[in-house]
MIBATI-670871 format. One line per 10 residues: number of its first residue (from 1); their letters; for each residue x, y, z of N, C-alpha, C, CB. Coordinates in Angstrom, 2 decimals, decimal comma. Glycine has a CB too. Example, Ala and Ser with C-alpha at 12.3 -4.5 7.8 and 13.67 -1.06 7.14 Angstrom:
1 = AS = 13,19:-5,69:7,80:12,30:-4,50:7,80:13,20:-3,30:7,80:11,31:-4,47:9,05 ~ 12,85:-2,25:7,08:13,67:-1,06:7,14:12,90:0,03:7,87:14,08:-0,60:5,72
***
This chain:
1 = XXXXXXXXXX = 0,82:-1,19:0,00:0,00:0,00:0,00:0,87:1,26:0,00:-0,94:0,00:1,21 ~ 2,08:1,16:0,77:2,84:2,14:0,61:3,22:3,17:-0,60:3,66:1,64:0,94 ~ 3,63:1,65:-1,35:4,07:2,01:-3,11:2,89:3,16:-3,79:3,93:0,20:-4,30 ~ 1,78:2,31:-3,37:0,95:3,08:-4,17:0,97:4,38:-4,17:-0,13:2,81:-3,99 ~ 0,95:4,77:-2,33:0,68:5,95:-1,98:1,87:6,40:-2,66:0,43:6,24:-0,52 ~ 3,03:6,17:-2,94:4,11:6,75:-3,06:3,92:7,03:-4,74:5,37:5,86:-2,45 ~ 3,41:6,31:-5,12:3,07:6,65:-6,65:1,93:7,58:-6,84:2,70:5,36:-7,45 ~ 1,11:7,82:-5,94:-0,01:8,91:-5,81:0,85:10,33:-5,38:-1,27:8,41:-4,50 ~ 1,53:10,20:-4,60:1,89:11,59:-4,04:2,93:11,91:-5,68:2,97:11,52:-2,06 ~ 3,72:11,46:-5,86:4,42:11,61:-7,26:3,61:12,09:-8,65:5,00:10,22:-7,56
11 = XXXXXXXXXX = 2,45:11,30:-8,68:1,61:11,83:-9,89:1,36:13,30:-9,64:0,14:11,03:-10,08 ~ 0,84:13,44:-8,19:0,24:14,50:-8,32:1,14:15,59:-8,06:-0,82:14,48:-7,59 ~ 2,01:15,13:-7,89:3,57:16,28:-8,05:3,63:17,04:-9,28:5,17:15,41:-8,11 ~ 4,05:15,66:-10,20:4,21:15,68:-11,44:3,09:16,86:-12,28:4,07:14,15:-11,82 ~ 1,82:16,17:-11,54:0,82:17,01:-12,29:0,84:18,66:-12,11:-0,59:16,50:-11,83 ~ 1,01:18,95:-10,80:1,28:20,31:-10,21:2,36:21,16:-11,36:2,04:20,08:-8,54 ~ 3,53:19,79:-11,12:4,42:20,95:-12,01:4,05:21,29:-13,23:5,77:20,59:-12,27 ~ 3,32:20,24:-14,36:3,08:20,23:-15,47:1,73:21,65:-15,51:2,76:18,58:-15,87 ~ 1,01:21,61:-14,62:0,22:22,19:-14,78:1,01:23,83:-14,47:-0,93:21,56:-14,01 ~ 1,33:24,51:-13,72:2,22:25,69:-13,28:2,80:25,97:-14,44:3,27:25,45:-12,14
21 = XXXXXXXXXX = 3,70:24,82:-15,19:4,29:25,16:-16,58:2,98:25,48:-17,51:5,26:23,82:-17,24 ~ 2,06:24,98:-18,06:1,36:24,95:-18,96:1,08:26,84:-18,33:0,13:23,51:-19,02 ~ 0,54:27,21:-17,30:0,13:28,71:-16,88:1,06:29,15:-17,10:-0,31:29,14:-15,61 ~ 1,87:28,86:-17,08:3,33:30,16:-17,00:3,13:30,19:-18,81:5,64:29,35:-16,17 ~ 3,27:29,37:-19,63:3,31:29,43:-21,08:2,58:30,31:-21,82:3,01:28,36:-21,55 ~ 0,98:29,87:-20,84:-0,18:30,81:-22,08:-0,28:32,03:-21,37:-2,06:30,12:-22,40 ~ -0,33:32,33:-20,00:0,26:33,55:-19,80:1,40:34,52:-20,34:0,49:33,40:-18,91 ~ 2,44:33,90:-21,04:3,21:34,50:-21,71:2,94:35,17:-22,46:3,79:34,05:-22,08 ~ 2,13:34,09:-23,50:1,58:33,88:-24,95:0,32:35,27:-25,12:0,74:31,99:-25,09 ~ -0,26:35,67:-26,50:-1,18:36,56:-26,25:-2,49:36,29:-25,84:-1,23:37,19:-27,15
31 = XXXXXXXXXX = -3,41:36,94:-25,16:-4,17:36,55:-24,03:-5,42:36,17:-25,32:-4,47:37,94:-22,56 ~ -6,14:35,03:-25,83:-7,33:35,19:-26,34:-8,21:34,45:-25,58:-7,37:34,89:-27,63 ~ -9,48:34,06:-26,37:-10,46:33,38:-25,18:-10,29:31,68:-25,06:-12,24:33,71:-25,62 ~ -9,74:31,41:-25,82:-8,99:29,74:-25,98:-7,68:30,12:-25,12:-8,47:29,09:-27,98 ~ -6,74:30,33:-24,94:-5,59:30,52:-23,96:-6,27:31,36:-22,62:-4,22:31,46:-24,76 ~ -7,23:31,81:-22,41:-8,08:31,90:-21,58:-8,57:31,11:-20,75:-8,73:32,19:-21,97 ~ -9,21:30,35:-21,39:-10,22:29,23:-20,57:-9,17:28,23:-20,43:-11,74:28,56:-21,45 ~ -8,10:28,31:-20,87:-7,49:26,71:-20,87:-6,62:27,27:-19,36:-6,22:26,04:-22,69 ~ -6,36:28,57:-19,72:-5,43:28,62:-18,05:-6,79:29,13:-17,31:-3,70:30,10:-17,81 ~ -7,53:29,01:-16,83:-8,68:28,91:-15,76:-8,57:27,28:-15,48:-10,39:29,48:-16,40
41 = XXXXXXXXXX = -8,88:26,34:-16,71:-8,72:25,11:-16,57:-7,50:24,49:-15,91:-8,86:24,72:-17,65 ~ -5,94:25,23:-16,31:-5,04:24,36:-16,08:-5,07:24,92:-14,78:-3,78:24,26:-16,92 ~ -5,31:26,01:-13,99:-5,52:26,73:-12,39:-5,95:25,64:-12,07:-6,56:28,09:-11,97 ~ -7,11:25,10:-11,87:-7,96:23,90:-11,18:-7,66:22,98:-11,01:-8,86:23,51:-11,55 ~ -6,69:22,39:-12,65:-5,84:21,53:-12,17:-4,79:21,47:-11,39:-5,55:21,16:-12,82 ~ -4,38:22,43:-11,31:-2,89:23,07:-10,53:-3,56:22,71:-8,78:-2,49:25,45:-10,96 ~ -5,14:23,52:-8,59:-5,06:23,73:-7,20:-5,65:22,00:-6,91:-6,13:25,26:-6,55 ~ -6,06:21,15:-7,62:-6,91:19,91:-7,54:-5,30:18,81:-7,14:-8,04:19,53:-9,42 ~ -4,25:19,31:-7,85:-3,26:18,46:-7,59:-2,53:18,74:-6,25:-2,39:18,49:-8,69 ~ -2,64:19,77:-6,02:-1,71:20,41:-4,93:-2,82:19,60:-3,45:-1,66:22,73:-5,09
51 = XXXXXXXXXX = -4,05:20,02:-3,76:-4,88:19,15:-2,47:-4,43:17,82:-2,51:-6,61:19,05:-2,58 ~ -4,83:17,22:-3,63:-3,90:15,70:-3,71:-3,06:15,44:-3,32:-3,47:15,23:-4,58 ~ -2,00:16,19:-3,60:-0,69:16,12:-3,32:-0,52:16,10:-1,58:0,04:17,40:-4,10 ~ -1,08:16,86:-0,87:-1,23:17,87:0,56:-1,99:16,39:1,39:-2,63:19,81:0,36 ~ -3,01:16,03:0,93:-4,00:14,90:1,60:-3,08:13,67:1,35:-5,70:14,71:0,81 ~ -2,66:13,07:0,26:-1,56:11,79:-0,04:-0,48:11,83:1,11:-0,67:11,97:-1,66 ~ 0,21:13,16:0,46:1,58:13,36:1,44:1,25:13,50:3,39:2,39:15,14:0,80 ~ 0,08:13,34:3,71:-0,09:13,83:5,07:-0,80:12,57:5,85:-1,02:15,27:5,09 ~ -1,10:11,08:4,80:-1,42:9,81:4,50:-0,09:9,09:4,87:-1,92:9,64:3,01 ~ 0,80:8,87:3,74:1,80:8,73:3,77:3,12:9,11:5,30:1,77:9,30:2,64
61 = XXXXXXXXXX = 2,67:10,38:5,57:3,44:10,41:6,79:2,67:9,72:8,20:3,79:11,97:7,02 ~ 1,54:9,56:8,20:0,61:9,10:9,38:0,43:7,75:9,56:-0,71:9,59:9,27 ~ 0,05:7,22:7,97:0,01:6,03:8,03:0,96:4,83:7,39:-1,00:5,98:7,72 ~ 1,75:5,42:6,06:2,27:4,65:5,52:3,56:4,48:5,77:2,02:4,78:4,55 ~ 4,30:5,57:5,78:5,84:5,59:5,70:6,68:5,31:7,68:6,26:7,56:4,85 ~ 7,35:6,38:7,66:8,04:6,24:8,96:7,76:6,80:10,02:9,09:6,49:8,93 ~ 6,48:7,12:10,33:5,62:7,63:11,33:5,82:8,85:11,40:5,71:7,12:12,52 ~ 4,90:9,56:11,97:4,78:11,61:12,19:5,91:11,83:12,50:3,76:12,48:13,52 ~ 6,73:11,15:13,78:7,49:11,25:14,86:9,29:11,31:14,26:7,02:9,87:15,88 ~ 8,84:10,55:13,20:10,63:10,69:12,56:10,37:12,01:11,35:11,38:8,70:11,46
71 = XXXXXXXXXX = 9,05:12,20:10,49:9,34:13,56:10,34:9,32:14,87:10,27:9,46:13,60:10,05 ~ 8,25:14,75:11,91:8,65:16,02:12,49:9,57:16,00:13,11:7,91:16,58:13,18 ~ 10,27:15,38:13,21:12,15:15,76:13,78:12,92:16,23:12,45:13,25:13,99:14,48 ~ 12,79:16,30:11,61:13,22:16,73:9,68:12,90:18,52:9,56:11,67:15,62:8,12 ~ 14,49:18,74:9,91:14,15:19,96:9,08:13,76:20,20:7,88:14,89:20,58:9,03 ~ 14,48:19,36:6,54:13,58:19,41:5,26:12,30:19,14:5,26:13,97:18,63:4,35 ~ 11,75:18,30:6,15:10,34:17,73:5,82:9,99:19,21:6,44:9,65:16,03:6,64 ~ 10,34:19,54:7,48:9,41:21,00:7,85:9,44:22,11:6,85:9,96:21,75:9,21 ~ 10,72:22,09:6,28:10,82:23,17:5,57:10,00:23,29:4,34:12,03:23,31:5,31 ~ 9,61:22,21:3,74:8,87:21,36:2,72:7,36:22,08:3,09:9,04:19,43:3,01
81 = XXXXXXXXXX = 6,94:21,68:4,39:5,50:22,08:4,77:5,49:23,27:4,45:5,02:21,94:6,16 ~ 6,47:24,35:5,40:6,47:25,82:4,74:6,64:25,87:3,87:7,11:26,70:4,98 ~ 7,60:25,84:2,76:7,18:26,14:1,18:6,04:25,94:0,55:7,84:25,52:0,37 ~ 5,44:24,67:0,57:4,37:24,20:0,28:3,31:25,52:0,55:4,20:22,86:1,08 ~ 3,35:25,50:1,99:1,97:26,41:2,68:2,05:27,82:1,80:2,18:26,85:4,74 ~ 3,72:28,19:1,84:3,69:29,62:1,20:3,61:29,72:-0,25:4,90:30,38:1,57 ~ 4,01:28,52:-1,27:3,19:28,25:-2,23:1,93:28,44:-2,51:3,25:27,43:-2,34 ~ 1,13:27,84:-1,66:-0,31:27,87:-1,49:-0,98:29,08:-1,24:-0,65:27,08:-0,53 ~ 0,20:29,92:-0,14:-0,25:31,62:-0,11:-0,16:32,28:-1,73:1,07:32,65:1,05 ~ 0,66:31,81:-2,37:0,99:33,39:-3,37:0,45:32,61:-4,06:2,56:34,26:-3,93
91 = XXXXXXXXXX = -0,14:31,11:-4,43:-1,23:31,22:-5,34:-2,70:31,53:-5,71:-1,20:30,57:-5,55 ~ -3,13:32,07:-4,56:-4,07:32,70:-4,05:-4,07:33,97:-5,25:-3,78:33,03:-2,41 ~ -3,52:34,67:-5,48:-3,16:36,09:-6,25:-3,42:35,43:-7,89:-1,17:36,79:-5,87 ~ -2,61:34,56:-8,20:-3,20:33,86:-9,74:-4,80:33,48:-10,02:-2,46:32,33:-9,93 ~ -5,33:32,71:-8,95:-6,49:32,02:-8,88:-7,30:33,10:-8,77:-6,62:31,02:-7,84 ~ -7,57:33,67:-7,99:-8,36:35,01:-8,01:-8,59:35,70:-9,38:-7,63:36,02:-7,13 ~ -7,37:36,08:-9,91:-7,29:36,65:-11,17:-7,99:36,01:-12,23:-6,04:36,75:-11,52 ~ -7,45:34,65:-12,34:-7,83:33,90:-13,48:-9,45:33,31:-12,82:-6,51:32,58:-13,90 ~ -10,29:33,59:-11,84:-11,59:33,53:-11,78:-12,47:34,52:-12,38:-11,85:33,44:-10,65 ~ -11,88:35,73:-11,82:-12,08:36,63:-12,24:-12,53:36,89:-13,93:-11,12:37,08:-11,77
101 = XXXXXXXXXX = -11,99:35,89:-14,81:-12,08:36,41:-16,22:-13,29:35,32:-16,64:-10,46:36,31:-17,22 ~ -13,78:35,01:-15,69:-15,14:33,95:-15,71:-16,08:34,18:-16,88:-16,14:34,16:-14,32 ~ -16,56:35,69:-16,27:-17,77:36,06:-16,64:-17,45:36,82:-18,43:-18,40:37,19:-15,27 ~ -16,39:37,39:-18,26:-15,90:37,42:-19,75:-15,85:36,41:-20,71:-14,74:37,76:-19,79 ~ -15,13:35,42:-20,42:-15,18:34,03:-20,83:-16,55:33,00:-21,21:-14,53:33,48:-19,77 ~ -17,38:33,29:-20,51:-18,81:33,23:-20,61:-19,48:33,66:-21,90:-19,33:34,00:-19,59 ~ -19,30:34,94:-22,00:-19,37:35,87:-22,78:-19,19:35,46:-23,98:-18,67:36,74:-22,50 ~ -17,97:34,96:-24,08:-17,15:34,81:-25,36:-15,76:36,07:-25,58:-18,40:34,98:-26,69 ~ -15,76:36,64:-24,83:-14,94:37,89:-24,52:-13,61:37,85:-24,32:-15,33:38,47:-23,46 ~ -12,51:37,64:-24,61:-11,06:37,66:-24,04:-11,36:38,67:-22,88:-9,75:38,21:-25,19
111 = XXXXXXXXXX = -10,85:38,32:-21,52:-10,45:38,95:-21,15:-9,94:40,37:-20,79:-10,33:38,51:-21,27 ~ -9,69:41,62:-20,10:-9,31:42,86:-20,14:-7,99:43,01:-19,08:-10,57:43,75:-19,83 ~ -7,18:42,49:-19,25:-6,09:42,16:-18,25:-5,04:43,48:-18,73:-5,36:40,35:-18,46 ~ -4,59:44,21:-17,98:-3,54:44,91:-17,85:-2,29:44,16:-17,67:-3,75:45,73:-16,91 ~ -1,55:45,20:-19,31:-0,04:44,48:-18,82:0,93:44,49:-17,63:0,81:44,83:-19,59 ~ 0,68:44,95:-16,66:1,31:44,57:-15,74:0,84:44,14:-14,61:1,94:45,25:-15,57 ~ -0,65:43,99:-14,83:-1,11:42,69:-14,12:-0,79:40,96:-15,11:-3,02:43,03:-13,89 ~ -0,44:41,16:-15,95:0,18:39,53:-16,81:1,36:39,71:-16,30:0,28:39,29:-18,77 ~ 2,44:40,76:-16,28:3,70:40,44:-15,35:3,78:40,46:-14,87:4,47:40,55:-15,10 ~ 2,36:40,49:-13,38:3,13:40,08:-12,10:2,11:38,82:-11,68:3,28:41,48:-10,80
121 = XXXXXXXXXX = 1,76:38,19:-12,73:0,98:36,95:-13,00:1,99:35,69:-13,27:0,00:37,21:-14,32 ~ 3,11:36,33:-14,28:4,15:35,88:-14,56:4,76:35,60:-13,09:4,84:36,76:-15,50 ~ 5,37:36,73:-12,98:6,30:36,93:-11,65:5,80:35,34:-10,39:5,72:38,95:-10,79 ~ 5,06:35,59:-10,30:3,92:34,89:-9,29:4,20:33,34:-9,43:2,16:35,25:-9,79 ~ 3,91:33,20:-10,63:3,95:31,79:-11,46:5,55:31,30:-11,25:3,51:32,03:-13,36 ~ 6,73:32,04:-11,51:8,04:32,27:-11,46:8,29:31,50:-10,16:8,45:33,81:-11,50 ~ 7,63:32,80:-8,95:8,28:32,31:-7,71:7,50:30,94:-7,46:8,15:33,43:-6,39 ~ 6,33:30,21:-7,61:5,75:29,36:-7,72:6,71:28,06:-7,73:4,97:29,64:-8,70 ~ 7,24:28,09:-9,28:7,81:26,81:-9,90:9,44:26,61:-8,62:8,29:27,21:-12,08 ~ 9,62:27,94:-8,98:10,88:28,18:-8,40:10,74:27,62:-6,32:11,17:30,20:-8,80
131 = XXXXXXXXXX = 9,71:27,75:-5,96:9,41:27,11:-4,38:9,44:25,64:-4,79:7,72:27,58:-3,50 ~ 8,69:25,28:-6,17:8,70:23,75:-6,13:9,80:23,00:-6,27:7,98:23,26:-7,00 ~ 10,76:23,95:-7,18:12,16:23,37:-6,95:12,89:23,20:-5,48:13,04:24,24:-7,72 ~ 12,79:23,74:-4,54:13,62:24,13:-3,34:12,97:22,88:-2,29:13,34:25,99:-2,78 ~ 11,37:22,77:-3,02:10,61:21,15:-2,24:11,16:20,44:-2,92:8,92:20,67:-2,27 ~ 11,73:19,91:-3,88:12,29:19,10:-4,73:13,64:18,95:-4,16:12,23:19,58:-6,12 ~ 14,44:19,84:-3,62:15,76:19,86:-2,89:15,67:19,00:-1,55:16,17:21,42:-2,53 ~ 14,88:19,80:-0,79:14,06:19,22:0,68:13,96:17,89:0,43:12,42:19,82:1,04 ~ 13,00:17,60:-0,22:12,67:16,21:-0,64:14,21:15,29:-0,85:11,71:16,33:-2,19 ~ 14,94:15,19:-1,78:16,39:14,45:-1,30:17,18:14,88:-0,31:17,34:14,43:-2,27
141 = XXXXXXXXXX = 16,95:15,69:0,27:17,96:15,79:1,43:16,98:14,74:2,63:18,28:17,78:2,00 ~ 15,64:15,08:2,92:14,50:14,26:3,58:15,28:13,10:3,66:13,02:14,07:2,78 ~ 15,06:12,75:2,31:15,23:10,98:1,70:16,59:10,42:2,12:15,22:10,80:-0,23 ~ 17,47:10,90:2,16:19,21:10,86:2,96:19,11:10,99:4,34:20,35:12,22:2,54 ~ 18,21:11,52:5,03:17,94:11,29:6,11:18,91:12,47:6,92:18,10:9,77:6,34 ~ 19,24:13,62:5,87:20,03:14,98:6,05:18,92:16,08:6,65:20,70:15,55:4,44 ~ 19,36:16,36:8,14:19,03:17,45:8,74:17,39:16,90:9,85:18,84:18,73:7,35 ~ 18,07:15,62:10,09:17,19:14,96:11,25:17,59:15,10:12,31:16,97:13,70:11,25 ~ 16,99:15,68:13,46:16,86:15,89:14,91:16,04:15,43:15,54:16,75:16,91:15,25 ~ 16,94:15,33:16,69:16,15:14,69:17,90:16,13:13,40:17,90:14,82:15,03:18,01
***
């Protein structure tokens, strides 16, 4: 059962990142109502994986793997939670936005986004990928069993 879970928390890793990339792209790209709806879509997927990810990974430490107790003694595993959490803060600022273009979208309407609300949509997305890398660091140092106390 372990495996599995361990193959669940990974998909939905995987999916997170794939999805963050796909937003960062058509955000780049020029804003129409097809690169529109698809990053509203790939958002959902982004926040649908990250719960996955959050509920698996919090499975996995309780029930499957090496009990609460070995890693809350883990500074990476803690540090992991905070990134994660503060991930979860600054995506708050994307999601909002990209709800926001709902009712346009509805419409049939592109959007009315100011360019420097798309670059700091960008920006956002940036520090995003860039936290998932630093959980990606955490994560092998975790796994080495580097920066365990107590």
């Amino acid at each position: 059962m372990a495996a599995i879970f361990a193959f669940l928390h990974h998909l939905a890793a995987f999916t997170l990142v794939a999805a963050l990339t796909v937003e960062l792209v058509l955000v780049r790209g020029m804003l129409t109502v097809e690169s529109a709806r698809k990053i509203v879509r790939f958002d959902a997927v982004y926040g649908v994986s990250a719960g996955m990810l959050l509920v698996v990974g919090l499975l996995r430490v309780f029930l499957f793997e090496k009990g609460a107790a070995y890693y809350f003694h883990s500074a990476p595993f803690l540090g992991k939670l905070a990134l994660f959490a503060a991930i979860g803060l600054l995506s708050i600022y994307p999601t909002r936005e990209f709800l926001s273009w709902r009712a346009a979208l509805k419409q049939g309407r592109v959007p009315v986004v100011d360019p420097g609300k798309l670059q700091k949509l960008r920006v956002v997305i940036h520090w995003e990928l860039s936290g998932v890398a630093l959980i990606l660091l955490l994560a092998a140092l975790m796994a080495r069993g580097i920066g365990h106390f107590g």
